[in-house]
mmCIF file of the N, C-alpha and C atoms, coordinates in Angstrom:
data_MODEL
# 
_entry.id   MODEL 
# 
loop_
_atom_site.group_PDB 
_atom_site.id 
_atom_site.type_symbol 
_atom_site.label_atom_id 
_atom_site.label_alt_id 
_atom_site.label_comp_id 
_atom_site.label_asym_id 
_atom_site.label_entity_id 
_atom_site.label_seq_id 
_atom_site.pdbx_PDB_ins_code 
_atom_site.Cartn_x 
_atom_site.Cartn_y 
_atom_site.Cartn_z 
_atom_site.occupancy 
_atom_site.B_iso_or_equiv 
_atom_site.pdbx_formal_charge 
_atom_site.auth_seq_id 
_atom_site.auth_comp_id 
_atom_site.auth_asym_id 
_atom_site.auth_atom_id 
_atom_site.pdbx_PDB_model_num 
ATOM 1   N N  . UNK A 1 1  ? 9.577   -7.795  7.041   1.00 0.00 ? 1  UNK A N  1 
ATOM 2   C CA . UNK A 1 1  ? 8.412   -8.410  7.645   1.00 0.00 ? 1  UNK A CA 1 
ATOM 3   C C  . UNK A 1 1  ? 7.493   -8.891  6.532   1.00 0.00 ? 1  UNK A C  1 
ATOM 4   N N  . UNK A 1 2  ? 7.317   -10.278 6.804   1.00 0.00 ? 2  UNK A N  1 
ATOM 5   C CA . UNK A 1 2  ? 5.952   -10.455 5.792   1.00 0.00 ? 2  UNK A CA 1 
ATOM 6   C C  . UNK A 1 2  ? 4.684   -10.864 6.295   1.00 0.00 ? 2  UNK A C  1 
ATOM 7   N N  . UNK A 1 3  ? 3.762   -10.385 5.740   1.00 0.00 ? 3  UNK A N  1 
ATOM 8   C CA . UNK A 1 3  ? 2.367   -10.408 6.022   1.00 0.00 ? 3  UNK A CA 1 
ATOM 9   C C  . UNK A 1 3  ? 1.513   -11.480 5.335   1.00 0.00 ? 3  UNK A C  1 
ATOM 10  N N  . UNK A 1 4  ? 0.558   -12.024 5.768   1.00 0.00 ? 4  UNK A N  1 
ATOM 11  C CA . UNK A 1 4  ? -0.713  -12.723 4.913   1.00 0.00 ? 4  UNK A CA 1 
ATOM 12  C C  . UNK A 1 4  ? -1.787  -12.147 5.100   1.00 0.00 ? 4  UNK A C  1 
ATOM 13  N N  . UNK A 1 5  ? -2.740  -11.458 4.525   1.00 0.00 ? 5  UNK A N  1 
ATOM 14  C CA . UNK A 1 5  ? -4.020  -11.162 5.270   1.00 0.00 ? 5  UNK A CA 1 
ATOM 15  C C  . UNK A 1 5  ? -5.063  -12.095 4.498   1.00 0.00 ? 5  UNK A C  1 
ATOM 16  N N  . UNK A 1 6  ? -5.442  -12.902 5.213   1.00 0.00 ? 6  UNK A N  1 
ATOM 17  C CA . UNK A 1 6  ? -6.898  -13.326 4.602   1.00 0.00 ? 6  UNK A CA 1 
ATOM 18  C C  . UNK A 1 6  ? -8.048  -13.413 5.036   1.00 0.00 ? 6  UNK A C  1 
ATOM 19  N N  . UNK A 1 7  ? -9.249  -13.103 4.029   1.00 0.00 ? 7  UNK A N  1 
ATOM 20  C CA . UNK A 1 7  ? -10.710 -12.944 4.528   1.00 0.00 ? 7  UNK A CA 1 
ATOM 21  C C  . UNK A 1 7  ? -11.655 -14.474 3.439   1.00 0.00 ? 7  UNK A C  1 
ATOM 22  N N  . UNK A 1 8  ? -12.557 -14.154 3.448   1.00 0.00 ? 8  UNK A N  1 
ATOM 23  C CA . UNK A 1 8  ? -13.737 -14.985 3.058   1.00 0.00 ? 8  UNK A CA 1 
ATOM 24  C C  . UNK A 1 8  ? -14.506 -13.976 1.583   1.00 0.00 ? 8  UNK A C  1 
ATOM 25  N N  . UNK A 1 9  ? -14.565 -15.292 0.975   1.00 0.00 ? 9  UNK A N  1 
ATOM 26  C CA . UNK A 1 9  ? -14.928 -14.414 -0.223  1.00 0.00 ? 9  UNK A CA 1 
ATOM 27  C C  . UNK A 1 9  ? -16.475 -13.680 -0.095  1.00 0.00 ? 9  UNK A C  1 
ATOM 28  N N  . UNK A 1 10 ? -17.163 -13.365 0.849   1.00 0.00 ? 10 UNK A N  1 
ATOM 29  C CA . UNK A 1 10 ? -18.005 -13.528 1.253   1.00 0.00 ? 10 UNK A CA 1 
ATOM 30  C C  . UNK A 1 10 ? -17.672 -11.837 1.849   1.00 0.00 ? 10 UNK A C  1 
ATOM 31  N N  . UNK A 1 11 ? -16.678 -11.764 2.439   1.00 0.00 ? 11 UNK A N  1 
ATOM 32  C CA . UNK A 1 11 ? -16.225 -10.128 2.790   1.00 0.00 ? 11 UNK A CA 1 
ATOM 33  C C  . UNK A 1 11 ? -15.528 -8.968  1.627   1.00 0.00 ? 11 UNK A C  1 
ATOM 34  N N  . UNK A 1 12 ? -15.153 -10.167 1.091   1.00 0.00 ? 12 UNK A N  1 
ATOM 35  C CA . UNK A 1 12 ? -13.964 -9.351  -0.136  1.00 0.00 ? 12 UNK A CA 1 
ATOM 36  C C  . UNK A 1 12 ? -15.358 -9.344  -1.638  1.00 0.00 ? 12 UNK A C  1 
ATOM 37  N N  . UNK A 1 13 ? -16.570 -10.061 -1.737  1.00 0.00 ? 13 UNK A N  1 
ATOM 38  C CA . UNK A 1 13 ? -16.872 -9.847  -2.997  1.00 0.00 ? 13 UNK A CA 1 
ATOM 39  C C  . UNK A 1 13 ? -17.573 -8.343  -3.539  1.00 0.00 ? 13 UNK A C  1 
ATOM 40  N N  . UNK A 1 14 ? -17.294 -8.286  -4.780  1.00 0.00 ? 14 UNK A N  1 
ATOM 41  C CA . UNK A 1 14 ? -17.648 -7.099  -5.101  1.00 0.00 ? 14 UNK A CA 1 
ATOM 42  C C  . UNK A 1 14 ? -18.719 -7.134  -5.906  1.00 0.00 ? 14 UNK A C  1 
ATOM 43  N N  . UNK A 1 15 ? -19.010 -8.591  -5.963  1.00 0.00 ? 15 UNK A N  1 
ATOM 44  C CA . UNK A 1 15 ? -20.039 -9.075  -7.548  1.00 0.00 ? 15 UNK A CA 1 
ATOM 45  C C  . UNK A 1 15 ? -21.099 -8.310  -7.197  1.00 0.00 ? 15 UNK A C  1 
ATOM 46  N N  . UNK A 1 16 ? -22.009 -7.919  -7.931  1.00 0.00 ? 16 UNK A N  1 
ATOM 47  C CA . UNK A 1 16 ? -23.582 -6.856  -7.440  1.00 0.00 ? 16 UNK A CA 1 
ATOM 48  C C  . UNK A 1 16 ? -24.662 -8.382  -7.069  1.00 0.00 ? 16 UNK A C  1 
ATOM 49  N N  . UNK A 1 17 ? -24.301 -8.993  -7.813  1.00 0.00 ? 17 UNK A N  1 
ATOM 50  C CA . UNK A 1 17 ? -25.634 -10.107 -7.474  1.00 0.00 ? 17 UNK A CA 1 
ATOM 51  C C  . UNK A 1 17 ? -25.336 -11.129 -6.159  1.00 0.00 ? 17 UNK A C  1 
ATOM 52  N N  . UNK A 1 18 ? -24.036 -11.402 -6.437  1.00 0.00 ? 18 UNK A N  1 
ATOM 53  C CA . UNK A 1 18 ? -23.050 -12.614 -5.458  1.00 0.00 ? 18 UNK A CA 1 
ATOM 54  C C  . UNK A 1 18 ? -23.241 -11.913 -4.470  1.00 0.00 ? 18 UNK A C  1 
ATOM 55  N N  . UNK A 1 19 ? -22.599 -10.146 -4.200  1.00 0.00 ? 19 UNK A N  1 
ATOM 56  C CA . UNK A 1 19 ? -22.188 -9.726  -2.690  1.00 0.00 ? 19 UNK A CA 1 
ATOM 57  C C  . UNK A 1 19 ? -23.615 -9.763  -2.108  1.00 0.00 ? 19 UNK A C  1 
ATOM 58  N N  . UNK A 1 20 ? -24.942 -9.960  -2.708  1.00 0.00 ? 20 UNK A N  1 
ATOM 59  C CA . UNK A 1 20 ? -26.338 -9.846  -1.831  1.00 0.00 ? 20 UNK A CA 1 
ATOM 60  C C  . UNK A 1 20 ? -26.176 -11.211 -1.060  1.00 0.00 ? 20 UNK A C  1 
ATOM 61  N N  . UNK A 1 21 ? -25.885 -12.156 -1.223  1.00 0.00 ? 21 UNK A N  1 
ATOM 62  C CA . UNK A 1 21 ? -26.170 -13.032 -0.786  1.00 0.00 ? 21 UNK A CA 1 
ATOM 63  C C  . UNK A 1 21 ? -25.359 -13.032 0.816   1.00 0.00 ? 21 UNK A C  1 
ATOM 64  N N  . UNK A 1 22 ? -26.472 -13.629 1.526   1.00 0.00 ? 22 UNK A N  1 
ATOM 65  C CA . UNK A 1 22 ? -26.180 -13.541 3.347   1.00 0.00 ? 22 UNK A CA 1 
ATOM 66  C C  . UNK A 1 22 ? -25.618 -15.106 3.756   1.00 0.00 ? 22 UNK A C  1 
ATOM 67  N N  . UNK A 1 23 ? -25.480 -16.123 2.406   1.00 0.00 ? 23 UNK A N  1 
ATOM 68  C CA . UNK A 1 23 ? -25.376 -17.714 3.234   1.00 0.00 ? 23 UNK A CA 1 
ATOM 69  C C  . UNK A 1 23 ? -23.415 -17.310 2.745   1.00 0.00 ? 23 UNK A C  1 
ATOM 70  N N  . UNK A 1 24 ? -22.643 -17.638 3.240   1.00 0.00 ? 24 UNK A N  1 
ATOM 71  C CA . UNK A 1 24 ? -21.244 -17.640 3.164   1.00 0.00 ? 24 UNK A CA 1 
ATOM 72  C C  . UNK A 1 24 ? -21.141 -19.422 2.142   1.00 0.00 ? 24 UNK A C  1 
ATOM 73  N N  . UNK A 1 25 ? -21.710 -19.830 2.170   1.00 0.00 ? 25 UNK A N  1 
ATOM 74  C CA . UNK A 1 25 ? -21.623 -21.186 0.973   1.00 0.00 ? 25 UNK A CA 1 
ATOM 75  C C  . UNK A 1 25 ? -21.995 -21.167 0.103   1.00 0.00 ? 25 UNK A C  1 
ATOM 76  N N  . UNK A 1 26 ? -23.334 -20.245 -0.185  1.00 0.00 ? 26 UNK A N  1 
ATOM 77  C CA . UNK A 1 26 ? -23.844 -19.615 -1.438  1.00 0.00 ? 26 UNK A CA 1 
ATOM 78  C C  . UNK A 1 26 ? -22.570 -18.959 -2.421  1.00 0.00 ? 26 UNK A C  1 
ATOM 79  N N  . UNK A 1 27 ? -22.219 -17.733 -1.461  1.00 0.00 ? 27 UNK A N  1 
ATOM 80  C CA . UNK A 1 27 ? -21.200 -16.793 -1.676  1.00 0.00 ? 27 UNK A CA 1 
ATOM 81  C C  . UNK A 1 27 ? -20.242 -17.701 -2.164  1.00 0.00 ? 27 UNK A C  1 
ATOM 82  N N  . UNK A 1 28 ? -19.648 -18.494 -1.671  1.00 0.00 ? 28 UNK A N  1 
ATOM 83  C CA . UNK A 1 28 ? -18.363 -19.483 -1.987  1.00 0.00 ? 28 UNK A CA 1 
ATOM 84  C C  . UNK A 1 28 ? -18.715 -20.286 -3.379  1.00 0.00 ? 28 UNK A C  1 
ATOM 85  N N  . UNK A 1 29 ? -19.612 -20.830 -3.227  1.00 0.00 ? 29 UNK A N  1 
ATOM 86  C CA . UNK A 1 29 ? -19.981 -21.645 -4.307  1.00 0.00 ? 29 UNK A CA 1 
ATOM 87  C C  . UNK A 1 29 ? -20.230 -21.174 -5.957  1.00 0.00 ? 29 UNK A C  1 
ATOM 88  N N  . UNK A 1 30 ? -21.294 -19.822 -5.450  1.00 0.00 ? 30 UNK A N  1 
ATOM 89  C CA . UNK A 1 30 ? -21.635 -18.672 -6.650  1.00 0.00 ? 30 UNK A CA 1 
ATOM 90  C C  . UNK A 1 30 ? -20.152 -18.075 -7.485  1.00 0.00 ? 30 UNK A C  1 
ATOM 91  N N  . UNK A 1 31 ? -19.883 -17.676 -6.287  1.00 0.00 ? 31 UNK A N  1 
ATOM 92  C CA . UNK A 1 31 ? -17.782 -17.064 -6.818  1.00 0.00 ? 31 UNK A CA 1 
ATOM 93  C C  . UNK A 1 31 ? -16.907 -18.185 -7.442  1.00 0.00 ? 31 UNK A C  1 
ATOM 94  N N  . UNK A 1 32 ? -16.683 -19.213 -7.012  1.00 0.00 ? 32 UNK A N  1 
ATOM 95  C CA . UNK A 1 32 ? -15.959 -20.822 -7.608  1.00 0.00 ? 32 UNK A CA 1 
ATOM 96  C C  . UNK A 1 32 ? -16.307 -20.492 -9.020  1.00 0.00 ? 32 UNK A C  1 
ATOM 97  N N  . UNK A 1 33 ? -17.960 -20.075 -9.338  1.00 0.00 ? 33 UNK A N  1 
ATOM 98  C CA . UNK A 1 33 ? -18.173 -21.313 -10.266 1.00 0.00 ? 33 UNK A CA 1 
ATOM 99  C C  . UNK A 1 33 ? -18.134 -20.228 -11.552 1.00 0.00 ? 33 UNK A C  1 
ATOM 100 N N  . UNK A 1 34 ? -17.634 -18.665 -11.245 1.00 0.00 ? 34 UNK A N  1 
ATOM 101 C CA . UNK A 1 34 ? -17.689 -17.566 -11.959 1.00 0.00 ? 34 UNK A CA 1 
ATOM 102 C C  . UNK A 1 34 ? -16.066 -17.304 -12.324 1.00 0.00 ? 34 UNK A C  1 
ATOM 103 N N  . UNK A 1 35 ? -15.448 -17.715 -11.422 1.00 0.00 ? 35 UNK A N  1 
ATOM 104 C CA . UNK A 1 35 ? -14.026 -17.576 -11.513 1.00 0.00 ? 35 UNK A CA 1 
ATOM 105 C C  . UNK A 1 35 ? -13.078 -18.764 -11.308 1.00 0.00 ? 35 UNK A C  1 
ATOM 106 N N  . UNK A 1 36 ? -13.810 -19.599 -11.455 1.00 0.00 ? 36 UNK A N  1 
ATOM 107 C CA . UNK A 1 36 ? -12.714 -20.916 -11.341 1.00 0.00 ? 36 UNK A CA 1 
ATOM 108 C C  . UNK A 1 36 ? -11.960 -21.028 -12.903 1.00 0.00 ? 36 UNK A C  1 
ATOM 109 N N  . UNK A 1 37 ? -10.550 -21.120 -12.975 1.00 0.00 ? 37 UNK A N  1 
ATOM 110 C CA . UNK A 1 37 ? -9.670  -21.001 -14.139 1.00 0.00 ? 37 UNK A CA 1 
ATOM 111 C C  . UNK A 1 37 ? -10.317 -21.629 -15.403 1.00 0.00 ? 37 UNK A C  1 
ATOM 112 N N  . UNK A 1 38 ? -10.665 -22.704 -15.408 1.00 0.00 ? 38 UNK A N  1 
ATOM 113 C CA . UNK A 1 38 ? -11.550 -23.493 -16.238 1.00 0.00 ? 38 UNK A CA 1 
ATOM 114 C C  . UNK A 1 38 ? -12.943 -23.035 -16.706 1.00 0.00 ? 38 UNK A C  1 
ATOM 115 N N  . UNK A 1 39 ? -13.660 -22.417 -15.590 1.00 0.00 ? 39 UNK A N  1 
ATOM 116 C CA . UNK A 1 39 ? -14.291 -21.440 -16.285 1.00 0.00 ? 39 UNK A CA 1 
ATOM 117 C C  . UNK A 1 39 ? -13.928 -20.457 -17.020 1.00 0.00 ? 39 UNK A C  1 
ATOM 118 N N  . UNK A 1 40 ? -12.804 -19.978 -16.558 1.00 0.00 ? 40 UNK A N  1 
ATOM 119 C CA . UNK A 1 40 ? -12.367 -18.482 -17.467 1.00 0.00 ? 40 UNK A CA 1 
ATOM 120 C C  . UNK A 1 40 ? -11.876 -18.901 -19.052 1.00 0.00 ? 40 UNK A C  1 
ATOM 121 N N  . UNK A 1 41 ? -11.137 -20.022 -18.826 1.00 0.00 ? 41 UNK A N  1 
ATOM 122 C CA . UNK A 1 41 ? -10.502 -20.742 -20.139 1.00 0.00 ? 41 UNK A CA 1 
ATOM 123 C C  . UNK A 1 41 ? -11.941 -21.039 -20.871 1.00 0.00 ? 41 UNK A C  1 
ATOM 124 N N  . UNK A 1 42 ? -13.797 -21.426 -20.266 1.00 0.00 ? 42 UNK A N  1 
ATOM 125 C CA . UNK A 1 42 ? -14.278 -22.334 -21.402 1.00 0.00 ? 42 UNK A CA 1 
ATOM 126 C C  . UNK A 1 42 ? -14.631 -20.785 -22.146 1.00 0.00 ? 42 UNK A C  1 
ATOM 127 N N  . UNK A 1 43 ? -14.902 -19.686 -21.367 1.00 0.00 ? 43 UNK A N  1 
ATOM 128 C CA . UNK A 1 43 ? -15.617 -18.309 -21.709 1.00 0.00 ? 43 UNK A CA 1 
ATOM 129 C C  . UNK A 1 43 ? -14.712 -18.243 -23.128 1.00 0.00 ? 43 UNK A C  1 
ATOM 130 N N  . UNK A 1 44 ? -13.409 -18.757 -23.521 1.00 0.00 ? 44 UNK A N  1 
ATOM 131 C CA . UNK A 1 44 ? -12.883 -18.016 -24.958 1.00 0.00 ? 44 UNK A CA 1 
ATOM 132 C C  . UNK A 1 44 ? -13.568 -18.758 -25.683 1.00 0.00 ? 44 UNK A C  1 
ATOM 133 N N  . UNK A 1 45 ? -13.908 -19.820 -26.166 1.00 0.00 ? 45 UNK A N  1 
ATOM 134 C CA . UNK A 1 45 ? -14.407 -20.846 -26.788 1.00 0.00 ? 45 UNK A CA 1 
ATOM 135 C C  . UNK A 1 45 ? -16.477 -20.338 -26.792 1.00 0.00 ? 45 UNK A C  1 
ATOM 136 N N  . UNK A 1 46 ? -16.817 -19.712 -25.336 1.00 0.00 ? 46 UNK A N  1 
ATOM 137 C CA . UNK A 1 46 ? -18.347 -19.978 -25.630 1.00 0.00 ? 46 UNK A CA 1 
ATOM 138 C C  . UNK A 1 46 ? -18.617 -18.489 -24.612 1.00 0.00 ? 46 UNK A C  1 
ATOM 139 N N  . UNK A 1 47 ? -19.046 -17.551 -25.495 1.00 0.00 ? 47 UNK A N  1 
ATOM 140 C CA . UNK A 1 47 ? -19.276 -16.109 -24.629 1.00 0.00 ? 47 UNK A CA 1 
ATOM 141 C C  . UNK A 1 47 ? -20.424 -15.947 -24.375 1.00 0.00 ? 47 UNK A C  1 
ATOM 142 N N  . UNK A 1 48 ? -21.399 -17.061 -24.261 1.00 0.00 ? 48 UNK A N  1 
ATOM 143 C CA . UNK A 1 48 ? -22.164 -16.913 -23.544 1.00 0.00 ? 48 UNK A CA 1 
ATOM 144 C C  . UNK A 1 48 ? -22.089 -17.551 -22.168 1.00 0.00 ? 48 UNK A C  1 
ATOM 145 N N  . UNK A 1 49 ? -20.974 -18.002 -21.479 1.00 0.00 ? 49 UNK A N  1 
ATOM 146 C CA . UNK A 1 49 ? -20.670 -18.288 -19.810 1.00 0.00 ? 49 UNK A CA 1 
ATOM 147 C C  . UNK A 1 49 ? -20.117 -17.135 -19.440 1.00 0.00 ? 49 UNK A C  1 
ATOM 148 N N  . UNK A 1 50 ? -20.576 -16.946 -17.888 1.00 0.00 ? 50 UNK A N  1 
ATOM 149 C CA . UNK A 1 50 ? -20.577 -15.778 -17.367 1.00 0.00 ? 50 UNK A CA 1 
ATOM 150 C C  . UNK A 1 50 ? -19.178 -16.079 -16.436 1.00 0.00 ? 50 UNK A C  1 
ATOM 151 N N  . UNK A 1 51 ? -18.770 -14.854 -16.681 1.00 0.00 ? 51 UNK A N  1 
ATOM 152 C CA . UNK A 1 51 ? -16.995 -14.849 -15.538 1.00 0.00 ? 51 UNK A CA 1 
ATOM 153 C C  . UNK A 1 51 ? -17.536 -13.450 -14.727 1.00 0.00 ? 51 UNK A C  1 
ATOM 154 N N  . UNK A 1 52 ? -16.601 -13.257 -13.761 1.00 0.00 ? 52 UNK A N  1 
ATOM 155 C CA . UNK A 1 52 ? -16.713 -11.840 -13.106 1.00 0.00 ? 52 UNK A CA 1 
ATOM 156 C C  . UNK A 1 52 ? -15.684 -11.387 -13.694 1.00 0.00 ? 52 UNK A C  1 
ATOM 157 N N  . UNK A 1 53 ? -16.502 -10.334 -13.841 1.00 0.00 ? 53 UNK A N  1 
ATOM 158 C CA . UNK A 1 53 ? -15.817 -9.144  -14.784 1.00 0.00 ? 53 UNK A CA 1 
ATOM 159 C C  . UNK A 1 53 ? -14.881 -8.363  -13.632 1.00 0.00 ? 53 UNK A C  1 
ATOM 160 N N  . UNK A 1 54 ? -14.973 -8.544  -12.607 1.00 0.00 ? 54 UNK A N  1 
ATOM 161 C CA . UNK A 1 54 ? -14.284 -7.605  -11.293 1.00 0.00 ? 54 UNK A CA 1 
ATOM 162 C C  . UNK A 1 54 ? -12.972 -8.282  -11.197 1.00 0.00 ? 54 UNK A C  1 
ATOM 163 N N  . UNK A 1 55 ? -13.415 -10.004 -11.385 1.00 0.00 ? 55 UNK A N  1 
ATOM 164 C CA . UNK A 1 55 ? -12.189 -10.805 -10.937 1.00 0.00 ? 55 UNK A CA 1 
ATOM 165 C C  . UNK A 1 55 ? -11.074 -10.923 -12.314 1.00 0.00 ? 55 UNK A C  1 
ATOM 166 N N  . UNK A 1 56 ? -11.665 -10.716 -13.404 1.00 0.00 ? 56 UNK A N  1 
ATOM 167 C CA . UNK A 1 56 ? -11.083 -11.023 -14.837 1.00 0.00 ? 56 UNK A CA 1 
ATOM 168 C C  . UNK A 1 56 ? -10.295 -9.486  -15.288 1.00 0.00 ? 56 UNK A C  1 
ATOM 169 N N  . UNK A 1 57 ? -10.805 -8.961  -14.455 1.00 0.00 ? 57 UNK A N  1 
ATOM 170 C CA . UNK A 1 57 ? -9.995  -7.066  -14.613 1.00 0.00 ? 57 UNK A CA 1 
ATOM 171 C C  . UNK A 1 57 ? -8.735  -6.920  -13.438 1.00 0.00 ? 57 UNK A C  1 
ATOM 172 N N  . UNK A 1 58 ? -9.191  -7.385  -12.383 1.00 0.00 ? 58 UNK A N  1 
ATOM 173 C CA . UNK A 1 58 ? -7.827  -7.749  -11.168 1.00 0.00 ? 58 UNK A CA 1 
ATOM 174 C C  . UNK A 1 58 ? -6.864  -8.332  -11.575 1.00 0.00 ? 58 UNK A C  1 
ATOM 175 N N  . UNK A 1 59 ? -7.164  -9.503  -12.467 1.00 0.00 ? 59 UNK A N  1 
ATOM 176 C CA . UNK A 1 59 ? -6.379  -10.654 -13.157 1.00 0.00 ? 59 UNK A CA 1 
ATOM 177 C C  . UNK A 1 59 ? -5.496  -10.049 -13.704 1.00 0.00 ? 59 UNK A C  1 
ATOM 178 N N  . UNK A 1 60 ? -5.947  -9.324  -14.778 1.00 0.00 ? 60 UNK A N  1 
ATOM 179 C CA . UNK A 1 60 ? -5.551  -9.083  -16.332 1.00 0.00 ? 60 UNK A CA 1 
ATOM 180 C C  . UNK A 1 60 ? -4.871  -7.610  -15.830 1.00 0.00 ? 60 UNK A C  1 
ATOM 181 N N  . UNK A 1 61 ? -4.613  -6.547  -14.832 1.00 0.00 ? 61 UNK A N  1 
ATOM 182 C CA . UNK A 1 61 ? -4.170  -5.404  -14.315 1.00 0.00 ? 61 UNK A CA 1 
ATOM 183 C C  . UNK A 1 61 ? -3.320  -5.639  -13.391 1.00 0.00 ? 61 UNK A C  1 
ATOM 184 N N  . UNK A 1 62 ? -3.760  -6.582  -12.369 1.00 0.00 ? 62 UNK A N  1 
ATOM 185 C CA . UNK A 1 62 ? -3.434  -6.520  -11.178 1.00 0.00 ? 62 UNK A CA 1 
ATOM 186 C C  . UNK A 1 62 ? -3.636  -5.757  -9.754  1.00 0.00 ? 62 UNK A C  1 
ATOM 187 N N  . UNK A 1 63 ? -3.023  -5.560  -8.690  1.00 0.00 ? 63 UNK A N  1 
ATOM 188 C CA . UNK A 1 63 ? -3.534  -4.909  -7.750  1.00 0.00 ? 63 UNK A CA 1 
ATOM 189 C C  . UNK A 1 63 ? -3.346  -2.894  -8.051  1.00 0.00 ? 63 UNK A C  1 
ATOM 190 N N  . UNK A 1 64 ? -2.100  -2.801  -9.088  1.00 0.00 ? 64 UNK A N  1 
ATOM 191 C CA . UNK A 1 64 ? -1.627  -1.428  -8.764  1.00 0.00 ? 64 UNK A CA 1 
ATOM 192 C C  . UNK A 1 64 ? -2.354  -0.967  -10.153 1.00 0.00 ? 64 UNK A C  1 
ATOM 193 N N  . UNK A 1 65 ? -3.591  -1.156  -10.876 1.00 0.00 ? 65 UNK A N  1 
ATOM 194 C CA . UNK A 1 65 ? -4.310  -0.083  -11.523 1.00 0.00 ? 65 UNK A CA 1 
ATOM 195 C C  . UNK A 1 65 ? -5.542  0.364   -10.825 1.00 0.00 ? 65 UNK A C  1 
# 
């Protein structure tokens, strides 16, 4: 049997600043622009852009640590 489960990043975030937010487009937009690949790629080059550290540890582990 295979499964899909999907939610809204808006249910699943864990960010402390992102998960406050109550608009679900905020939420969407705020998360894109923290974890979009291209962001993660400019962060080696310039450490002062901010990534989620929640989403960049899931990444880099995966689901089973």
């Amino acid at each position: 049997v295979l499964a899909l489960g999907l939610s809204s990043r808006r249910n699943m975030c864990i960010h402390p600043t992102i998960s406050q937010e109550s608009d679900r487009v905020a939420v969407d937009a705020k998360c894109r622009s923290i974890t979009a690949s291209w962001v993660r790629q400019r962060k080696d080059q310039d450490p002062n852009i901010e990534v989620c550290d929640f989403f960049d540890g899931f990444d880099k582990h995966g689901s089973q640590s």
